[in-house]
TORKOL-4160 file (C-alpha; in steps of 0.2 Angstrom, whole numbers, padded with zeros to 4 digits, m for minus):
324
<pt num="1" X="0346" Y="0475" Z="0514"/>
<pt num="2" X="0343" Y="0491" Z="0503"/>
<pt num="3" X="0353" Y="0498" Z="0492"/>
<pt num="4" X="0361" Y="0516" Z="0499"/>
<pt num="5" X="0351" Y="0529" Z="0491"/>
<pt num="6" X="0347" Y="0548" Z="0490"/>
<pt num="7" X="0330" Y="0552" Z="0498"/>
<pt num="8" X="0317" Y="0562" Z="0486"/>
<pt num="9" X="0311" Y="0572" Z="0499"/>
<pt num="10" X="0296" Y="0580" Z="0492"/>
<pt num="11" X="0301" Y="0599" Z="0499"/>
<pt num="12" X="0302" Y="0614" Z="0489"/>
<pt num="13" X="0316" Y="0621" Z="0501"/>
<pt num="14" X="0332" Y="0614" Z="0491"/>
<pt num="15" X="0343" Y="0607" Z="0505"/>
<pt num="16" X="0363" Y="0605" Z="0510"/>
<pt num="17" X="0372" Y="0596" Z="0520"/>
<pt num="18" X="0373" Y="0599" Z="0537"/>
<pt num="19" X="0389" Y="0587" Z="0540"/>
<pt num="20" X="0406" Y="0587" Z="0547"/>
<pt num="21" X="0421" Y="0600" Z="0547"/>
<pt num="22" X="0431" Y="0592" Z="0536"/>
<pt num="23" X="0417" Y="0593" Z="0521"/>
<pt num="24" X="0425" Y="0612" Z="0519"/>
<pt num="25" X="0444" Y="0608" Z="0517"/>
<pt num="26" X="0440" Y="0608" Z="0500"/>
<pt num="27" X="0448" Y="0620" Z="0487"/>
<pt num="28" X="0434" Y="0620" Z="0475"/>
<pt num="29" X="0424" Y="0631" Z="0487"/>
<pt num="30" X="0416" Y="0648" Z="0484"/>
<pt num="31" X="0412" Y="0660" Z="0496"/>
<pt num="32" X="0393" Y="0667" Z="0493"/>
<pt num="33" X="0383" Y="0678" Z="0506"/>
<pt num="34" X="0368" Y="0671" Z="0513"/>
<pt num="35" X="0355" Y="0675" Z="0528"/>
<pt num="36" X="0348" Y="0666" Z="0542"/>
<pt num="37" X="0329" Y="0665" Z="0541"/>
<pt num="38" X="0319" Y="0658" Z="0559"/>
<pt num="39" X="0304" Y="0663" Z="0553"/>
<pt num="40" X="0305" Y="0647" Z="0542"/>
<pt num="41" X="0292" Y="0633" Z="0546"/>
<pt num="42" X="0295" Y="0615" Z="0538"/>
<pt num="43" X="0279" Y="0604" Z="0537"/>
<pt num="44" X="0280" Y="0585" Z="0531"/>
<pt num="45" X="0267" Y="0575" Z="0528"/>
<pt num="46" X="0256" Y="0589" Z="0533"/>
<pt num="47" X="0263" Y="0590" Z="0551"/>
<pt num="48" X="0273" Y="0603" Z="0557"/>
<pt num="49" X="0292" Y="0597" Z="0562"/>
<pt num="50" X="0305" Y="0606" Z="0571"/>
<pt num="51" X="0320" Y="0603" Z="0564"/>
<pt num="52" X="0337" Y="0603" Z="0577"/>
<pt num="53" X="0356" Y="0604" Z="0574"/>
<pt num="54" X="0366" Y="0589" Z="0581"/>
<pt num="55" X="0369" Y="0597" Z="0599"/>
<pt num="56" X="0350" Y="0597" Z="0601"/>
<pt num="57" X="0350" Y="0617" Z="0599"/>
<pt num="58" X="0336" Y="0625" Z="0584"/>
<pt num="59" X="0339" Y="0622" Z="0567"/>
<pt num="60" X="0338" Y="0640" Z="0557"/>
<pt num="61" X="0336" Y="0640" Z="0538"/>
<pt num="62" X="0347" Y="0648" Z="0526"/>
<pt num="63" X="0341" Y="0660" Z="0511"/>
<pt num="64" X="0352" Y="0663" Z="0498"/>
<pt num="65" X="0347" Y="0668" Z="0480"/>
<pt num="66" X="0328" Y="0666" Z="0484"/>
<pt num="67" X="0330" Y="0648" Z="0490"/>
<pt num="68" X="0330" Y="0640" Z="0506"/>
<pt num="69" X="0342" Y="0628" Z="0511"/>
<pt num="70" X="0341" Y="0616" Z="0526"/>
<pt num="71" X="0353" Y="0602" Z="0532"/>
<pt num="72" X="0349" Y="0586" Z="0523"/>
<pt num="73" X="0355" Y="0576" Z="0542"/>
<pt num="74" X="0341" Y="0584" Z="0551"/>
<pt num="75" X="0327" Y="0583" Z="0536"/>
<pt num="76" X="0333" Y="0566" Z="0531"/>
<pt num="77" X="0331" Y="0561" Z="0548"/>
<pt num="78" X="0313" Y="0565" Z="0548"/>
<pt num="79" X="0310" Y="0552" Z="0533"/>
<pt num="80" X="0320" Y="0540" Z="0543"/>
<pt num="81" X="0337" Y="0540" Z="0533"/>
<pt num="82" X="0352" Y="0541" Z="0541"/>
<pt num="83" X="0367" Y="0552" Z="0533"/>
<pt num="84" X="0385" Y="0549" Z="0533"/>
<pt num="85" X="0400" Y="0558" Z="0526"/>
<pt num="86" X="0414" Y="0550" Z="0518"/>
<pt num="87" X="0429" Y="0561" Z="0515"/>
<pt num="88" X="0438" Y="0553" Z="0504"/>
<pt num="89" X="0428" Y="0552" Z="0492"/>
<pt num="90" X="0417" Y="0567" Z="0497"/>
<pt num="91" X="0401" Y="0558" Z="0495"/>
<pt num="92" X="0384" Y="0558" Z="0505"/>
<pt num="93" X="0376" Y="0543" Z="0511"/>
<pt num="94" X="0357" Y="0538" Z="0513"/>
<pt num="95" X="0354" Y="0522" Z="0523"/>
<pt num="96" X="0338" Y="0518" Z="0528"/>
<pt num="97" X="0338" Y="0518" Z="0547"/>
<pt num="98" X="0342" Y="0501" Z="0553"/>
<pt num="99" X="0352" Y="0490" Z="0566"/>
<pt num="100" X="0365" Y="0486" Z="0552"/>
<pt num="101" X="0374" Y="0495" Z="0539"/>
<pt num="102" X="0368" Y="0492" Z="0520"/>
<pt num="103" X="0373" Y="0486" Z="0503"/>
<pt num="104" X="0370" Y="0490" Z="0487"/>
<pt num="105" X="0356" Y="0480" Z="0478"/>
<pt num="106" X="0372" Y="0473" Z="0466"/>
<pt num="107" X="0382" Y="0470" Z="0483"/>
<pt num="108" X="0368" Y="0461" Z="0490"/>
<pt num="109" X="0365" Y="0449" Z="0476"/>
<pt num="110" X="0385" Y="0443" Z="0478"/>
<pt num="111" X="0384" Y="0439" Z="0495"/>
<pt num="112" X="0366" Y="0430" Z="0493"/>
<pt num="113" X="0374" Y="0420" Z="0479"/>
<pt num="114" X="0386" Y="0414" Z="0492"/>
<pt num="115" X="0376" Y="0412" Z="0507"/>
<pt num="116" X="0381" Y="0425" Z="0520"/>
<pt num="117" X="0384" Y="0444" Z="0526"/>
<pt num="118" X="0392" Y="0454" Z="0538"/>
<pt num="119" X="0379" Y="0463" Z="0548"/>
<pt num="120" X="0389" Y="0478" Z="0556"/>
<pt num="121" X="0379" Y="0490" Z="0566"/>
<pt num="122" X="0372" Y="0504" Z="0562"/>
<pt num="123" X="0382" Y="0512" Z="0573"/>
<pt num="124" X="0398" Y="0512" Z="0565"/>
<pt num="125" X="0390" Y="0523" Z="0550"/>
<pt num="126" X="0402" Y="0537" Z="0544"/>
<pt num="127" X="0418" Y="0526" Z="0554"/>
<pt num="128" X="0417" Y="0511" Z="0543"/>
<pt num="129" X="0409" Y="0504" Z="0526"/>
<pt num="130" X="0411" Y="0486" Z="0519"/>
<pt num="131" X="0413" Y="0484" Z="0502"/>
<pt num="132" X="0408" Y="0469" Z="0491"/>
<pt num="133" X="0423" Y="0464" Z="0479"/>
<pt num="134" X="0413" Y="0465" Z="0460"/>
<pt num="135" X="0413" Y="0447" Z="0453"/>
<pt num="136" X="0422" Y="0454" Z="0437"/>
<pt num="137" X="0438" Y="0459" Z="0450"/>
<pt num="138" X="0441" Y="0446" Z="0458"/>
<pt num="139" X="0452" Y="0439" Z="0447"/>
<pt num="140" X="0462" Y="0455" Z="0446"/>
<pt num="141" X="0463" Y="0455" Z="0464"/>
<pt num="142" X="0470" Y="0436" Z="0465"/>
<pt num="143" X="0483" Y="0444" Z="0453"/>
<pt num="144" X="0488" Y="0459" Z="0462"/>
<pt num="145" X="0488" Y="0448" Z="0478"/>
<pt num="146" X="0474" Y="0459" Z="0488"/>
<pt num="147" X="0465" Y="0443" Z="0487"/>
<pt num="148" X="0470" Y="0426" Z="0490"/>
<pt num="149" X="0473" Y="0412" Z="0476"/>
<pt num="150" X="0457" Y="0404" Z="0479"/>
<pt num="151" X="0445" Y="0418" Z="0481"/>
<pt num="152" X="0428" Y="0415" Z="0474"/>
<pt num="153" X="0419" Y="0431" Z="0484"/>
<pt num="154" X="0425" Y="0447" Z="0497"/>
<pt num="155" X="0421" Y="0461" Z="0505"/>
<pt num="156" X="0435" Y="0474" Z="0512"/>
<pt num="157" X="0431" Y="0481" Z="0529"/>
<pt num="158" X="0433" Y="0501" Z="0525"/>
<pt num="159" X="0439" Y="0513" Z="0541"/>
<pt num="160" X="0434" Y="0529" Z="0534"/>
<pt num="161" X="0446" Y="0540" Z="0544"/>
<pt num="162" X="0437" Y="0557" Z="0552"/>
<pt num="163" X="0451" Y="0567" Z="0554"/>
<pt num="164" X="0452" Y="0578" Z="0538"/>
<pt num="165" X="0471" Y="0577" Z="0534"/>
<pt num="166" X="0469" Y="0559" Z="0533"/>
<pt num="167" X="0460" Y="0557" Z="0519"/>
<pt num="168" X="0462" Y="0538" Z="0513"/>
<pt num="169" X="0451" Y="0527" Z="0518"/>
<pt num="170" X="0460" Y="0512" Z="0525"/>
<pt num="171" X="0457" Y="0493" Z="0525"/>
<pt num="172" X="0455" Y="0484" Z="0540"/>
<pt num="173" X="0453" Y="0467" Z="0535"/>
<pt num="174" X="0446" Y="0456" Z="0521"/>
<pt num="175" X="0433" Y="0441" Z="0523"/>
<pt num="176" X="0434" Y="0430" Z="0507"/>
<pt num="177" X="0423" Y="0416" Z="0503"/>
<pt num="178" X="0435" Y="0401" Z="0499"/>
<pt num="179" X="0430" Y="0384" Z="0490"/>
<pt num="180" X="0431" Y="0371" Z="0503"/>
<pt num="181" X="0441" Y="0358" Z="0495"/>
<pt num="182" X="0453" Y="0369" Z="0489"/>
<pt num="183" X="0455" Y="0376" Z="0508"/>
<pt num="184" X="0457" Y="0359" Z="0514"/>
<pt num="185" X="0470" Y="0357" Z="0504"/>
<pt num="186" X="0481" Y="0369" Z="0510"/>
<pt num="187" X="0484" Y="0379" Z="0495"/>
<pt num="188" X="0481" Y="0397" Z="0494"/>
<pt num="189" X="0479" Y="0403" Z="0511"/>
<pt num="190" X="0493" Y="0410" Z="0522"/>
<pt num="191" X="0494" Y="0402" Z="0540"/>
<pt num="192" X="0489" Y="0419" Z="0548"/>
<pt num="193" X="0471" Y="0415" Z="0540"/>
<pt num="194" X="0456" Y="0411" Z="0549"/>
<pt num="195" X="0440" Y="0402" Z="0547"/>
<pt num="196" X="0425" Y="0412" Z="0553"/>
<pt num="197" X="0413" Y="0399" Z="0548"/>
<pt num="198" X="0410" Y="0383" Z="0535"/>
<pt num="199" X="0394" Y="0379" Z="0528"/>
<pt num="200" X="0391" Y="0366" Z="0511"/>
<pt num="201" X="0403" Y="0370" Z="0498"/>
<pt num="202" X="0412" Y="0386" Z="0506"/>
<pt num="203" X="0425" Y="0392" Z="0519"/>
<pt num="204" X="0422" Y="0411" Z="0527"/>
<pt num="205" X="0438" Y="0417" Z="0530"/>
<pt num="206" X="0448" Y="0432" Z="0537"/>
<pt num="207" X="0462" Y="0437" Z="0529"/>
<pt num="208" X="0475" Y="0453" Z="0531"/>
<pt num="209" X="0470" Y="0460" Z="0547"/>
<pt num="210" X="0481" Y="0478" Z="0548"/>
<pt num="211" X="0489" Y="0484" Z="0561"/>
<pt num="212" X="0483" Y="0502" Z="0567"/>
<pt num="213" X="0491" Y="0514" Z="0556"/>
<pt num="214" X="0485" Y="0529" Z="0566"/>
<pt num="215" X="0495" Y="0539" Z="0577"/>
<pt num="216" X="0493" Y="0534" Z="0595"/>
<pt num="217" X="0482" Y="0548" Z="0605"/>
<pt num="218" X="0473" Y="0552" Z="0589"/>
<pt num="219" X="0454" Y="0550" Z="0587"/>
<pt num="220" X="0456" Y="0540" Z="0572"/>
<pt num="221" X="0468" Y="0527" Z="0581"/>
<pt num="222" X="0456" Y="0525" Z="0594"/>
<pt num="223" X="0441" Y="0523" Z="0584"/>
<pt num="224" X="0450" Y="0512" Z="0575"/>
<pt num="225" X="0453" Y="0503" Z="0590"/>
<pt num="226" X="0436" Y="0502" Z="0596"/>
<pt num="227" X="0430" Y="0495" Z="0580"/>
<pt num="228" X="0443" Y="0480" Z="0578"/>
<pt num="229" X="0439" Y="0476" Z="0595"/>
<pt num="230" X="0421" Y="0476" Z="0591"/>
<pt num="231" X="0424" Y="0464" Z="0575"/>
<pt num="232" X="0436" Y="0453" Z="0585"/>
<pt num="233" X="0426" Y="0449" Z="0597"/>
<pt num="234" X="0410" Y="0445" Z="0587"/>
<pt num="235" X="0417" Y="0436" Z="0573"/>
<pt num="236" X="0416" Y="0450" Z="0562"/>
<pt num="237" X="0396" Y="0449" Z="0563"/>
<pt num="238" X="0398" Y="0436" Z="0549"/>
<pt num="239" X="0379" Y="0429" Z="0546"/>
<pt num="240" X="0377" Y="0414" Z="0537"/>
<pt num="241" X="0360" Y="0410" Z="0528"/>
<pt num="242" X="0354" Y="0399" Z="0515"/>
<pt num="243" X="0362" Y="0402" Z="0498"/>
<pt num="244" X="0348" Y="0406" Z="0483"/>
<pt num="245" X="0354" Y="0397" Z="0471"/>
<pt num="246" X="0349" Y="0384" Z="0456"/>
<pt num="247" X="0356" Y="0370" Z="0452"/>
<pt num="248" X="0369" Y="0367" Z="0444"/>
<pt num="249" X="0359" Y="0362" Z="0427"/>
<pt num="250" X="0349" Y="0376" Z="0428"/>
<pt num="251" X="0363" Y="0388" Z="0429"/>
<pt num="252" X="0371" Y="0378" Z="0413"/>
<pt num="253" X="0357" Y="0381" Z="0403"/>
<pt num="254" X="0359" Y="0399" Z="0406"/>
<pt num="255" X="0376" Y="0404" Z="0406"/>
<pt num="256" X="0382" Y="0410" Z="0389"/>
<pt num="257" X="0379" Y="0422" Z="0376"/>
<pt num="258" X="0364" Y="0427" Z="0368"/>
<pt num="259" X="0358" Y="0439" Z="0354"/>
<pt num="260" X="0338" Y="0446" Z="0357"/>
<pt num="261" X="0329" Y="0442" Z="0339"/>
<pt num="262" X="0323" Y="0458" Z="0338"/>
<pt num="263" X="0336" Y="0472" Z="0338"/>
<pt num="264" X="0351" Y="0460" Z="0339"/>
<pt num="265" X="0357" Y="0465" Z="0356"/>
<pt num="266" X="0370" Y="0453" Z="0364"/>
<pt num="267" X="0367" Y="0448" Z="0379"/>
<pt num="268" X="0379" Y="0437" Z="0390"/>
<pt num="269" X="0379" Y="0428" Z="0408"/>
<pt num="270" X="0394" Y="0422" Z="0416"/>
<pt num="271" X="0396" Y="0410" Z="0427"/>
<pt num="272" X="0403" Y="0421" Z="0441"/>
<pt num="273" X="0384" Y="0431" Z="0441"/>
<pt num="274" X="0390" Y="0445" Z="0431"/>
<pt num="275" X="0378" Y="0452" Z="0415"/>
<pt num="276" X="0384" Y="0458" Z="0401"/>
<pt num="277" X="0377" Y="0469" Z="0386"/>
<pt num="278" X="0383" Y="0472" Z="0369"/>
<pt num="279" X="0400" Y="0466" Z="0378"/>
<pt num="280" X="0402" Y="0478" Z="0392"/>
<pt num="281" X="0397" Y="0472" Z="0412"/>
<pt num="282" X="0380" Y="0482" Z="0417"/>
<pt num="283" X="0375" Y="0474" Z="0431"/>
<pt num="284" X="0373" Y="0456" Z="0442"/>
<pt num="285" X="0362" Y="0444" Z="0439"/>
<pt num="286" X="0357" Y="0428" Z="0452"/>
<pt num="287" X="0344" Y="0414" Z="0447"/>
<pt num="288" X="0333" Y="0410" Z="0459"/>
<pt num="289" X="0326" Y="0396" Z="0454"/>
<pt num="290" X="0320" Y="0385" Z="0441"/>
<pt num="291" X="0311" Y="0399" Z="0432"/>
<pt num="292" X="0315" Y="0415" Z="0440"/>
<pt num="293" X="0332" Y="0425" Z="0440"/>
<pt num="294" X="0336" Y="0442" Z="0450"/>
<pt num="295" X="0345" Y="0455" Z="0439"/>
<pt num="296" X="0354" Y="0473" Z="0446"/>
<pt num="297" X="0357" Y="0483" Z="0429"/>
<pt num="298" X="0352" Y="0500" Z="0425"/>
<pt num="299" X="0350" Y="0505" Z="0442"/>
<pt num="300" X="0336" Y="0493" Z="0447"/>
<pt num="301" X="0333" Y="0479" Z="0452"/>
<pt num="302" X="0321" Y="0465" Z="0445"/>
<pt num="303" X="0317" Y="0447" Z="0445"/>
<pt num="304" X="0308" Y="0440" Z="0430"/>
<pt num="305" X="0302" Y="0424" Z="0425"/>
<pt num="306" X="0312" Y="0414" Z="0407"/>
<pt num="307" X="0310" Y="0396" Z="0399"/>
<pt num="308" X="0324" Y="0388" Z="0391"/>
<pt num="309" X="0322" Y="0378" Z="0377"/>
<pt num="310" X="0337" Y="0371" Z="0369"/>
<pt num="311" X="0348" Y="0385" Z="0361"/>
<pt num="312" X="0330" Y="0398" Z="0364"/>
<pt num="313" X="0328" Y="0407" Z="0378"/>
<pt num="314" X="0313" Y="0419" Z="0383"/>
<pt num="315" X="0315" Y="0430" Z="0395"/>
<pt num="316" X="0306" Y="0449" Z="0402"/>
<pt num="317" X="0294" Y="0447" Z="0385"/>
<pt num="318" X="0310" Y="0443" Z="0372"/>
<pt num="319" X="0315" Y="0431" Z="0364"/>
<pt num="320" X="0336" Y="0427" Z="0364"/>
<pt num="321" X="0341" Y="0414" Z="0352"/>
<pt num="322" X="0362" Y="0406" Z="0362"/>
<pt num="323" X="0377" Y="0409" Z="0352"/>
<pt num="324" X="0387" Y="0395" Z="0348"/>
């Protein structure tokens, strides 16, 4: 999956969302003249495009202070993004068009760690987002209780609510990845819990399914409605594949500090997949293999080949001598 991104579109016109009601009921707003110009044409890729509002009706640019602005829905559309508003939070989302909805690249590095995804159709773009728990808040979430005692990975089901006066964004449920011994065990887990699927070392379980807090005969209570259902009935899409993973003794020789012998930069890998630099958590990291680890920092993603040797490790062309 591909991390949500902003499309670099490549037009001079600069362009504006084109999305829902609710993006006005703001009180940071300022009220500015503008003019409709149909005489407009939009070419990409060297092809002509007509460009249409939701409804299907002619899309008309806007001019105001010598700049044309278009909806980015409709030209986003054309470069095969689809857009979604989250209230909340007033944010815009690019997602590549796809069946399901997407992660981030650091997202997507947790849930390869631990063998599985919740594929949830595209279609629910804009209603619902899921949202992988950050390995360094886990632990805060065990404490505050949001997760369960025995949470190793999770990802909340968001309902982002479309009604403008409810602004919150509201959790529907959360699926954690448990350890299976400690499951079998009985400890941690309330009896409402259940067990989406098993494989190797893990239990996939759902925990703290909410009622529907909307209003009966509201849109929002029944898209809430309509998505529960549509997660009930399918197991919450829960996918299982095969975690990538090294051993165990690679992973040892690894985890730990380390300082680059050049500039003196520290460097640290937890055992939970989080990377660290000069002590503060930049991104996630996952080895792959032997001799091969993914890491998300700075925005990116790469994977890059290292050698250990004893307490000397050589990695993306620099040397990192372990910190006892």
């Amino acid at each position: 999956m591909k991390k949500k991104t902003v499309i670099a579109a490549g037009l001079t016109a600069t362009m504006t969302l084109g999305l829902a009601a609710g993006v006005y009921a703001s009180g940071q707003l300022t009220q500015v003249k503008a003019f409709l110009n149909p005489s407009v044409n939009i070419s990409i890729g060297g092809s002509q495009v007509e460009l249409n509002e939701e409804d299907g009706s002619a899309l008309t640019p806007l001019i105001y202070n010598n700049r044309t602005y278009l909806p980015v829905r409709s030209v986003a559309g054309q470069f095969g993004y689809d857009v979604y508003w989250e209230g909340s939070s007033q944010t815009a989302y690019f997602t590549p068009n796809s069946e399901f909805l997407e992660y981030r690249m650091d997202e997507q590095l947790i849930l390869d760690k631990y063998g599985y995804s919740l594929q949830i159709p595209a279609s629910f773009g804009g209603k619902l987002r899921p949202t992988v728990w950050p390995a360094e808040s886990i632990a805060d979430g065990m404490k505050s209780g949001a997760l369960s005692a025995n949470a190793l990975s999770a990802i909340d089901l968001l309902y982002l609510p479309q009604d403008a006066a409810s602004p919150e964004a509201r959790v529907i449920a959360t699926v954690e990845v448990v350890d299976q011994a400690k499951w079998n065990a009985a400890d941690g887990h309330d009896a409402i819990d259940s067990v989406l699927g098993t494989k190797g070392e893990y239990v996939y379980v759902l925990r703290g399914a909410k009622e529907n807090p909307f209003g009966a005969g509201t849109a929002d209570n029944a898209g809430y409605k309509e998505i529960v259902e549509h997660l009930s009935a399918r197991g919450y899409d829960l996918v299982l594949s095969p975690a990538a993973l090294a051993s165990a003794d690679i992973v040892s020789k690894l985890v730990g500090s380390w300082t680059e012998s050049r500039k003196g930069t520290v460097m640290e890998l937890t055992a939970d997949g989080v990377f660290y630099r000069a002590g503060q958590p930049v991104g996630n990291y996952l080895i792959m293999d032997s001799s091969h680890i993914r890491i998300v920092a700075d925005k990116s993603v790469s994977t890059v080949e290292f050698i250990v040797n004893g307490d000397t490790l050589e990695m993306a062309g620099q040397t990192f001598t372990r910190n006892k």
